[in-house]
C-alpha positions in Angstrom: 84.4 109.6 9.3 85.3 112.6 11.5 84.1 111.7 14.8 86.3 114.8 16.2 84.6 117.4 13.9 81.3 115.9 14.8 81.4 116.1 18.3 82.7 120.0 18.5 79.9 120.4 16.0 77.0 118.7 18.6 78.5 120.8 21.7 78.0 123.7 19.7 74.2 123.1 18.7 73.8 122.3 22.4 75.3 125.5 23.7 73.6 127.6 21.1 70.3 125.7 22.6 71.1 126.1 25.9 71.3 129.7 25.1 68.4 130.2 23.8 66.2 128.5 26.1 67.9 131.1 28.6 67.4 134.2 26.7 63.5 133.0 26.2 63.0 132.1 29.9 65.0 136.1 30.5 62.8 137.3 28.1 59.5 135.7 29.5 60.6 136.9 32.9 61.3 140.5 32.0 57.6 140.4 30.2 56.4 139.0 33.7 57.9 141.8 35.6 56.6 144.4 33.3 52.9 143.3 33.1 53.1 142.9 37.3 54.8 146.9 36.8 51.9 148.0 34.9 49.4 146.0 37.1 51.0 147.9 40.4 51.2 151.3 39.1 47.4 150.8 37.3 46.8 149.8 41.3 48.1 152.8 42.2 46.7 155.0 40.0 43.4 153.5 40.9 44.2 154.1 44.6 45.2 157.8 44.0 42.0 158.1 42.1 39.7 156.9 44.6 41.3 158.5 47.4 41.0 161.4 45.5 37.4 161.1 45.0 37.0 160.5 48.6 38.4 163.4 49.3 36.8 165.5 46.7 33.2 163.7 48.5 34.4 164.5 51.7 35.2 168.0 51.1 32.1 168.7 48.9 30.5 167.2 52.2 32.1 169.8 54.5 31.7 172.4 52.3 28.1 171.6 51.8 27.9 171.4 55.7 29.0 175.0 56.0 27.6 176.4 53.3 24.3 174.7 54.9 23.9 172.4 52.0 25.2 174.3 49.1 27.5 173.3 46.6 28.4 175.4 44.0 32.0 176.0 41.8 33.0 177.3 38.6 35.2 178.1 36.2 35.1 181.0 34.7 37.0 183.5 32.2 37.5 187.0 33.6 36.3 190.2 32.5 36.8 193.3 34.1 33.6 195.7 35.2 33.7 199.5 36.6 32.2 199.0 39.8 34.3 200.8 42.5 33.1 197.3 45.2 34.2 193.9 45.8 30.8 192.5 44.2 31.2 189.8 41.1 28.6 189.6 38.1 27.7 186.3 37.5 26.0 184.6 34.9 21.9 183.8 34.8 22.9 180.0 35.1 25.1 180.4 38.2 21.6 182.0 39.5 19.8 179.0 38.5 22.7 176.3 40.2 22.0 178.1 43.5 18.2 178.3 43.3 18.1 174.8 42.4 20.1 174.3 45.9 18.3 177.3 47.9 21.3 179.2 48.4 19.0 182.8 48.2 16.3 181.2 51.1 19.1 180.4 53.3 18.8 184.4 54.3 22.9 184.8 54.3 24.2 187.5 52.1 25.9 185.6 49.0 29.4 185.8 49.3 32.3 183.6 47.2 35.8 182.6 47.4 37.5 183.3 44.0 40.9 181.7 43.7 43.1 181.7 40.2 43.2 178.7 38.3 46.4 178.4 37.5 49.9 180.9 36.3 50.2 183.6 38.1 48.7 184.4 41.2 47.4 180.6 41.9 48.2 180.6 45.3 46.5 183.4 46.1 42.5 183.3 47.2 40.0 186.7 48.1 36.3 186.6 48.8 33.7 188.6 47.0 30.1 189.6 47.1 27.3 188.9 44.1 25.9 192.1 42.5 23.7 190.9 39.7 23.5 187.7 37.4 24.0 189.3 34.1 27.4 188.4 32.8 28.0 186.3 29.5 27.4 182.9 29.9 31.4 181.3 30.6 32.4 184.8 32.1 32.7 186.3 35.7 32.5 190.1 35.9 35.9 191.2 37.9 35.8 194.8 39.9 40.0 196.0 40.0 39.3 195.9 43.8 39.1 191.8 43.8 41.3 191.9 40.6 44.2 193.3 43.3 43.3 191.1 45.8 44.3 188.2 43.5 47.2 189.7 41.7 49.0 191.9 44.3 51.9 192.8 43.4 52.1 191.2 40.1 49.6 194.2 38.5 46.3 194.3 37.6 47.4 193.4 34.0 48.7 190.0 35.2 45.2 188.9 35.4 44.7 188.9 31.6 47.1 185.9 31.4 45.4 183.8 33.3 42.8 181.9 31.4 40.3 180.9 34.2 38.7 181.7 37.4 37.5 179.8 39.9 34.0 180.7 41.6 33.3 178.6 44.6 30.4 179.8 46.8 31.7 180.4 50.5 28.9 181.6 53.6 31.4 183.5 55.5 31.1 184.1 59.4 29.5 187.2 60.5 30.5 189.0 63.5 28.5 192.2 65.0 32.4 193.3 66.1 35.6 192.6 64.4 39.0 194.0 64.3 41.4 194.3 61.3 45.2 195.6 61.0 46.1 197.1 57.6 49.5 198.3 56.8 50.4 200.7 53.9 52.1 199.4 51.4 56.1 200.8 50.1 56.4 204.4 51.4 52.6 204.7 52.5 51.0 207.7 51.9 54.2 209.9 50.6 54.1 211.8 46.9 57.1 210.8 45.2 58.6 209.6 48.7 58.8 213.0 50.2 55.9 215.0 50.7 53.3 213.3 53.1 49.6 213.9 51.7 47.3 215.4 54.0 44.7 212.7 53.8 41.7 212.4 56.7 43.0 208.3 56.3 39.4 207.8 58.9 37.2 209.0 56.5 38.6 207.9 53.2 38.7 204.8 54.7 35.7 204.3 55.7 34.3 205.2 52.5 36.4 202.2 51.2 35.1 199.6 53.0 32.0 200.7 53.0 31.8 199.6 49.3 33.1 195.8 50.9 30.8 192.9 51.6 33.9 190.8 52.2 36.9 190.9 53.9 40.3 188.7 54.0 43.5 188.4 55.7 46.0 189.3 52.8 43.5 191.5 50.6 45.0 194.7 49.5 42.7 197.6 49.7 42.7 200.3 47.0 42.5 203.9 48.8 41.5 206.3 46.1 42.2 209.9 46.8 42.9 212.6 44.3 43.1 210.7 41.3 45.6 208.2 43.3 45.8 205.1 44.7 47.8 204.2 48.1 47.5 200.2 48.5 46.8 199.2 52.1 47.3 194.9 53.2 45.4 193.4 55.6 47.6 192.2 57.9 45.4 190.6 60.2 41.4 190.1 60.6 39.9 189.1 63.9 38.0 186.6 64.9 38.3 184.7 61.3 41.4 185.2 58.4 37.5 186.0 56.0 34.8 187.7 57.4 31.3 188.7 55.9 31.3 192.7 56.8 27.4 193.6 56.4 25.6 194.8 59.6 29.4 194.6 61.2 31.1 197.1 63.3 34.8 197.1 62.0 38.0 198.3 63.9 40.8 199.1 61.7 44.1 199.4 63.6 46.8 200.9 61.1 50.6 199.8 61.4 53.5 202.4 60.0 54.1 201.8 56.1 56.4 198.6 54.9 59.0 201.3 54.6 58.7 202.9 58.0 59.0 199.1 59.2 61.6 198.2 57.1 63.7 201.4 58.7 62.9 200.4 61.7 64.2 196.7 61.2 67.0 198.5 59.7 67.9 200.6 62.5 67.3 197.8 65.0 69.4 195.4 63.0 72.3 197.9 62.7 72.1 198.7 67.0 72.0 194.7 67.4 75.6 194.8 64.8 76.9 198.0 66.7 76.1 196.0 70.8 77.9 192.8 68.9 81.2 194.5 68.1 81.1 196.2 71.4 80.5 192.9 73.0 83.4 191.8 71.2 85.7 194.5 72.0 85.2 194.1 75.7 86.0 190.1 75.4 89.2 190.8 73.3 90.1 193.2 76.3 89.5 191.3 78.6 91.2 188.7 76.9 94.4 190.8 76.8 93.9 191.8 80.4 93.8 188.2 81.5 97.2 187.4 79.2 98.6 190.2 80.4 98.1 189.8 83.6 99.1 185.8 83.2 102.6 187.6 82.0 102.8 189.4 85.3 102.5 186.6 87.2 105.1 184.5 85.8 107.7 187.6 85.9 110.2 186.8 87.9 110.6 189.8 91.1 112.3 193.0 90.3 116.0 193.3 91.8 115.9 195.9 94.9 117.3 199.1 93.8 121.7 198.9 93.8 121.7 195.6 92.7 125.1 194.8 90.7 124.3 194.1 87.5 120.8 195.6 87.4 119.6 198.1 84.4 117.2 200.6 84.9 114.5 200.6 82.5 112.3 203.6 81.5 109.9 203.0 78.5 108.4 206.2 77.0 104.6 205.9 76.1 103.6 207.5 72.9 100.5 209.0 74.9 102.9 210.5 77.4 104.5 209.7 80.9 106.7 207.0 81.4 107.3 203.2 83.0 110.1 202.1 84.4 111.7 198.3 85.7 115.0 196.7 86.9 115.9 194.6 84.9 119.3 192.1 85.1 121.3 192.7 82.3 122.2 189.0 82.1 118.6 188.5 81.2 117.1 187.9 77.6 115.3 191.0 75.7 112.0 188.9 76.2 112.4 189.9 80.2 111.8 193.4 79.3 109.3 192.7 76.3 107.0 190.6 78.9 107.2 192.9 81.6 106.2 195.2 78.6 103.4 193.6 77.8 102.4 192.1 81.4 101.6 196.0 81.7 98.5 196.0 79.4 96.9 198.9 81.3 99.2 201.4 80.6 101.6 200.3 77.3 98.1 198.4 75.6 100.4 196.3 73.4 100.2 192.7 71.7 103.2 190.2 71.1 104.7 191.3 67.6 103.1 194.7 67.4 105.1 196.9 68.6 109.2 198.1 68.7 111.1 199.5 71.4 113.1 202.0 70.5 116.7 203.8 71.3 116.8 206.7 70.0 119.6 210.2 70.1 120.4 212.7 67.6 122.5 210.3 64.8 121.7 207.4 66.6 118.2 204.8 66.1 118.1 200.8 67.2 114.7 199.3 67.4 114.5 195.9 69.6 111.8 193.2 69.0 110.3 189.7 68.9 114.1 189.1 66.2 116.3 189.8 69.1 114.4 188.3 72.4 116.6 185.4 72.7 119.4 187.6 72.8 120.8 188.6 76.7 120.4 192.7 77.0 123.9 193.2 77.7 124.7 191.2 74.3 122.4 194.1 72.8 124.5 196.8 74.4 121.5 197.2 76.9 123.8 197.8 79.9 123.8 200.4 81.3 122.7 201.9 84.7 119.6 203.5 83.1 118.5 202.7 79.2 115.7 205.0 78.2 113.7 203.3 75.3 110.3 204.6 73.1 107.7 202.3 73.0 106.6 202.4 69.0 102.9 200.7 68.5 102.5 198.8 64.7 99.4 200.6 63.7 96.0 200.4 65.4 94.7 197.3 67.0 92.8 195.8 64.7 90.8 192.2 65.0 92.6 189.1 64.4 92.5 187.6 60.8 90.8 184.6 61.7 87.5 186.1 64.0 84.5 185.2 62.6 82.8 188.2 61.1 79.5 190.1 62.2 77.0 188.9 60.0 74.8 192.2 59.4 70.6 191.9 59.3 70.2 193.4 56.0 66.7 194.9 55.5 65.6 195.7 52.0 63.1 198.7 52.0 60.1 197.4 49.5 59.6 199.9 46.3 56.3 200.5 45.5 55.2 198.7 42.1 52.3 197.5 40.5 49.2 198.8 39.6 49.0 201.8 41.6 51.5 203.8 39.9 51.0 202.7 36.4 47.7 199.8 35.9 48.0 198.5 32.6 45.7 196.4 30.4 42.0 196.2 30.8 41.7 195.8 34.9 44.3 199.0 34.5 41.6 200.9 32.1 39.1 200.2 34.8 41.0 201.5 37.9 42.2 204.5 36.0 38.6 205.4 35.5 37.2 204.8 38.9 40.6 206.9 39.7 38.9 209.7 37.5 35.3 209.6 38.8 36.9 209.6 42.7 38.8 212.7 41.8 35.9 214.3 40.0 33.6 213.4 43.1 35.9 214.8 46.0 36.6 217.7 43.4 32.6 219.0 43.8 32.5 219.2 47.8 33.6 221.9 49.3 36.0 219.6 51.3 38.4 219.6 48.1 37.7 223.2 46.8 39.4 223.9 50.6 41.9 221.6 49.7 42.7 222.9 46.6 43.1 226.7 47.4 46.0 228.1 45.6 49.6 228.7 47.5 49.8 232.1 49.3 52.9 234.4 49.0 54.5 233.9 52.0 55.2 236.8 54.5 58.3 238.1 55.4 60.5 241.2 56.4 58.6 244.3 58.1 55.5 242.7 56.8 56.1 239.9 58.9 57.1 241.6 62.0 53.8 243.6 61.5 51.3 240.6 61.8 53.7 239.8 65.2 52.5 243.0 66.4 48.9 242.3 65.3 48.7 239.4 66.9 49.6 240.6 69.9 48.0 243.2 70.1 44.7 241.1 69.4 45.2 239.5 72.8 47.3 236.5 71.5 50.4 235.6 74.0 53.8 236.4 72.5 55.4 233.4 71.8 52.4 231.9 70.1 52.2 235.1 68.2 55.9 234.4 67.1 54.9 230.9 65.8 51.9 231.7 64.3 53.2 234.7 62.1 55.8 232.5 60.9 53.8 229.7 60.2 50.3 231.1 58.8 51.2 234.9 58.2 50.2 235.2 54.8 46.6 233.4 55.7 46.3 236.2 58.5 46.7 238.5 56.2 44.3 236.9 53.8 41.9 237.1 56.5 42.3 240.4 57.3 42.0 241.5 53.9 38.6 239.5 54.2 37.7 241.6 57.1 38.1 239.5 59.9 40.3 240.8 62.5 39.1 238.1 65.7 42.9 237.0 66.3 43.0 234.4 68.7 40.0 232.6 67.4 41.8 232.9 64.1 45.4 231.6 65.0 43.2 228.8 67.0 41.6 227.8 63.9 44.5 228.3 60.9 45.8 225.3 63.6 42.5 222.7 63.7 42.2 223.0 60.2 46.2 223.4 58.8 46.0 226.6 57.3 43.1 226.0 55.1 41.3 230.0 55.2 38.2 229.5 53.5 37.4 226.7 56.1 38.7 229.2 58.8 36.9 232.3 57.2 33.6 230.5 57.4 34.3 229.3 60.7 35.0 233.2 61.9 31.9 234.1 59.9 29.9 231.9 61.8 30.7 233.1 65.1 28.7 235.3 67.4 29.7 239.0 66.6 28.4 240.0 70.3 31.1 237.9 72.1 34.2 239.7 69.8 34.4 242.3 72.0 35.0 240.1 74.8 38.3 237.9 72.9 39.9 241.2 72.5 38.9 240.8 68.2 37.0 243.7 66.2 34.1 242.3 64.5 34.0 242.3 60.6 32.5 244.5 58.3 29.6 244.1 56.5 31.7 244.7 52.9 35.0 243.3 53.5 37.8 244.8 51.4 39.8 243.1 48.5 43.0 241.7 49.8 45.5 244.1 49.5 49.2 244.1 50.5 50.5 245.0 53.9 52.1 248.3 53.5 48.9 249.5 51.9 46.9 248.5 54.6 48.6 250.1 57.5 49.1 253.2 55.5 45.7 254.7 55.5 44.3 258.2 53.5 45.3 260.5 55.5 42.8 263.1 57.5 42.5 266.7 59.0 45.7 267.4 60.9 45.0 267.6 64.6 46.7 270.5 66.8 50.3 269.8 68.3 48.7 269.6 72.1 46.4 266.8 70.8 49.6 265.0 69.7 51.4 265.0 72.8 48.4 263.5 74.7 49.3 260.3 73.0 53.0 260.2 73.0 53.5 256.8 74.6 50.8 255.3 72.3 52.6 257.2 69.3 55.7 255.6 69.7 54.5 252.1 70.6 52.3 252.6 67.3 55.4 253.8 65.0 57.6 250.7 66.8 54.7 248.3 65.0 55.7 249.9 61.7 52.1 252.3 61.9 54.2 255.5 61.0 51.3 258.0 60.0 51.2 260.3 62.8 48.1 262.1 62.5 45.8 259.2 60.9 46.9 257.4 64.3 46.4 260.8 66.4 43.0 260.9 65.0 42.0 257.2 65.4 43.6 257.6 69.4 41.2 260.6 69.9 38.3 259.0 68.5 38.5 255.7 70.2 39.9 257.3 73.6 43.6 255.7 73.6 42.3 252.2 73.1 45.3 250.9 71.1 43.7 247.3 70.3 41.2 249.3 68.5 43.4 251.6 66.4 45.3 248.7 65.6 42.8 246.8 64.1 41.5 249.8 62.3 44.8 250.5 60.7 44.9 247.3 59.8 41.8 247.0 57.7 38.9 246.8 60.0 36.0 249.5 60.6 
């Protein structure tokens, strides 16, 4: 018997149940450590879910505080609606949530917080007023208004990807006076960035929040005018960031466009760059001035003048005149390249920038940093006098290793989104409210002023004879200047309409830029017994068609009065014919008739009776 084999054969078995007894006990430990895993993080989920239901209580407890009592949120999908207001449609149930709570005997106006529930435009959060409960059970009736409040500048149509919308009710503080800073957005109110539309912003605005029940810090306002939108952001709102605006007296302060802010930045940024590289100039002269000037100080003193051995140096500046040193010519070249540059006020050079020169017809050596260690007589520099050219390397430019200005770059905003081209559903809706705003200012007699086609404009004689009109009319020359050249062809509009009251006219074509039918019924509406007294001729009771210039000056002509009765009015003649009125008897006529009263005959001739 083997008692060899038999041993090697026992240790084995042991060792295999040794190892097996530890893989089980590893085994039953690693199960330990996973079950006690699972028990912590089903702990922890447990606390997370508790704490989170406290804090849902809590809030739903605060909320309820302020909304004295009433809870109400919900999720609902979006539709859009054509109502030109910040007011949600609700379904009948949401009704019947808050009467259950007595939200509608509380006596506050209903107002809302409506957030997105997720994707795009999450993080954003507007308030809204309640117009009826008659939307589709599931469903929440959006007006583009609180649509753009939500998307901003992601577009309107960015509101069809979201899938839900949350409805939470909100009482919002009321103030009898608030304040609220708006800013227009990208260029403001500019066509195609250039042309600035002559809006009355007071009144168009008003008319837009007038439509609001709600108001919050980071809404962006709609402003409908002419079939266009211009997108204003509330900025700031004063005394709370939401604001309930019935019954409220509202102070809308306007800032200049993100553009015209953006320029400004721009420009301030650029000065800021432009004061740092001065800044830096002055300490890199300064610094040279100090080196320099450290130079001087270590030079040793100049040999008095008929020292043996002592060269006279004069260095030619390229700007002109001259400096000049004794110099020993047993001295090395770097003697005379320090005092060089020891003399920063006048030869403004830097170490290894600059040559001196010797220079004759057939003859050039330049002298440098290469041979400083060499004495000047070793270089030939030895005589009584050695005139050299001072020969700067290029501008002085900063060193290599200066940290550079770091410029404030401002990016001017574009203006995207849904005012230049709304898409989708939300986009239908804005277009049309866009339409029925156009149609509506399009029926008052605000927009047929507006729209009044472009006049030819005036120029040449025709334009020097409204100067003369003008002035005639009692209007002081150098407004008469301006105002010919700025609204000639409305005066002569105007006169062609019969109205020939001058300064009240030139007054007016100013308050209301030029628009004529709002000036024509302004001059109609004045008192025809004080025209006499302005210097103006009243106008007729059938005004005459417009008609050119030339042709009105040059009236039908009458009888021919007698030579005599010509040279009675020779001085009035000839100021008459240097306005451009060159019909000699139709003007002796109109002198005789009125008694030499040249205002007269020059409104006559010009159209009036």
């Amino acid at each position: 018997m083997d008692f060899g084999d038999a041993a090697r054969k026992q240790k084995r078995e042991q060792e295999k149940r040794r190892l097996d007894a530890k893989r089980k006990l590893q085994k039953q430990q690693e199960a330990e450590q996973e079950a006690a895993q699972r028990d912590r993080e089903r702990e922890e989920r447990r606390a997370v879910r508790e704490a989170e239901e406290r804090e849902a209580k809590a809030k739903a407890a605060e909320e309820a505080l302020r909304n004295d009592g009433v809870h109400f949120v919900q999720t609902l999908r979006p539709v859009p609606t054509l109502r030109d207001d910040d007011k949600l449609l609700l379904p009948p149930a949401a009704l019947e949530l808050l009467e259950q709570q007595n939200a509608l005997a509380v006596g506050a106006p209903l107002t809302f917080q409506v957030s997105v529930a997720a994707g795009a435009g999450a993080d954003t959060m507007t308030h809204a007023g309640v117009a009826e409960f008659t939307a589709e059970d599931g469903t929440v009736g959006i007006p583009p208004k609180v649509a753009l409040c939500l998307t901003k500048a992601s577009g309107l149509e960015a509101l069809e990807q979201v899938g839900n919308i949350i409805v939470r009710y909100r009482k919002l503080e009321h103030s009898q006076k608030c304040e609220a800073t708006v800013q227009p957005r990208g260029l403001g109110f500019h066509t195609d960035g250039q042309q600035v539309v002559n809006i009355d912003l007071q009144k168009v605005l008003e008319k837009t929040l007038q439509t609001h029940s709600t108001l919050t810090e980071g809404d962006w306002l709609p402003v409908r005018y002419e079939g266009n939108a211009y997108e204003l952001v509330v900025r700031t709102l004063l005394p709370e960031p939401a604001l309930c605006l019935l019954n409220t007296d509202l102070e809308v302060n306007m800032l200049p466009s993100e553009h015209a802010e953006a320029e400004v930045l721009a420009k301030e940024a650029a000065e800021r760059a432009q004061a740092e590289r001065e800044r830096r100039k002055v300490e890199r002269e300064d610094a040279k001035r100090q080196a320099a000037a450290q130079k001087a100080a270590a030079l040793s003193a100049e040999p008095p003048e008929g020292t043996a051995g002592a060269v006279k140096f004069v260095i030619r500046l390229p700007e002109g005149g001259n400096r000049s040193r004794r110099i020993l010519k047993t001295e090395q070249l770097q003697h005379l390249l320090d005092w060089v540059e020891s003399d920063w006020e006048h030869t403004q050079v830097e170490v290894g920038k600059y040559k001196l020169v010797q220079s004759w017809p057939g003859h050039r050596r330049e002298f440098g940093g290469a041979e400083s260690s060499e004495t000047l007589q070793a270089l030939g520099l030895n005589g009584r006098q050695e005139a050299l050219f001072l020969q700067r390397q290029g501008q002085f430019v900063e060193e290599e290793d200066e940290a550079p200005i770091e410029e404030s770059v401002v990016s001017v905003p574009e203006v995207k989104g849904p005012s230049l081209d709304p898409k989708g559903l939300w986009g239908d809706a804005e277009r049309a409210l866009r339409e029925r705003s156009a149609q509506e200012e399009g029926s008052t007699p605000t927009a047929a002023a507006r729209n009044e086609p472009e006049l030819e404009r005036v120029q040449g004689k025709d334009l020097v004879e409204i100067f003369h009109l003008l002035q005639a009319g009692g209007v002081a020359p150098q407004q008469a200047a301006s105002a010919s050249q700025k609204w000639g062809a409305q005066i002569r509009e105007l006169m062609g309409m019969g109205f020939t009251q001058f300064s009240s006219m030139v007054e007016m074509l100013d308050r209301y830029n030029g628009r004529v039918l709002r000036v024509a019924n302004a001059l109609a509406e004045m008192d025809p017994m004080n025209v006499e007294d302005s210097n103006t001729v009243p106008a007729p009771a059938a005004a005459p068609p417009p008609v050119p210039m030339q042709d009105t000056v040059m009236s039908a002509p009458a009888p021919t009065p007698s030579d005599n009765a010509g040279s009675q009015w020779d001085k009035e003649l000839a100021e008459l014919a240097g306005m451009g009125f060159v019909d000699t008897p139709r003007n002796v006529e109109l002198l005789a008739k009125y008694q030499g009263r040249l205002e007269r005959v020059v409104n006559i001739l010009c159209g009036a009776d």
